[in-house]
Phi, psi and omega in degrees: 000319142012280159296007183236019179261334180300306201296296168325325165260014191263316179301343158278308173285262204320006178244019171268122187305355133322288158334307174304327178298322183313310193297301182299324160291309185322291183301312198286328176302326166297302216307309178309317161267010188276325189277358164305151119352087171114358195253133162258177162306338186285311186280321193313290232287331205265000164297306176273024166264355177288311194318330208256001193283350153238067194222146175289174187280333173296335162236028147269315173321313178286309201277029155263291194306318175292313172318298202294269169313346171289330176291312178298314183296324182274321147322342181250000000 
């Protein structure tokens, strides 16, 4: 029972509007380096790792995962 109280609380921090916001900036900023010429979801993501350095870690992490598929959406 433990875990799924863990699980519940890991879904509560991801459903926090804060959070979403990050996610959300994340995607428009990959999507925006994604579309470059020559750039993958890799480098996008290693272009864009100074953006997260005063950010807590649940929302560098998302906005890492938004980084990430916005390079891929945009790259492709």
């Amino acid at each position: 029972m433990e875990s799924f109280s863990l699980l519940m609380q890991g879904l509560s921090t991801a459903l926090d509007p804060m959070i979403l916001l990050y996610a959300l900036i994340g995607v428009t900023l990959g999507t925006a380096v994604g579309v470059l010429p020559g750039i993958g979801p890799a480098l996008t993501v290693a272009l864009l790792l100074p953006v997260t350095y005063g950010l807590d870690p649940a929302g560098s992490l998302i906005m890492f995962a938004g980084i990430y598929y916005g390079g891929m959406y945009g790259g492709s």
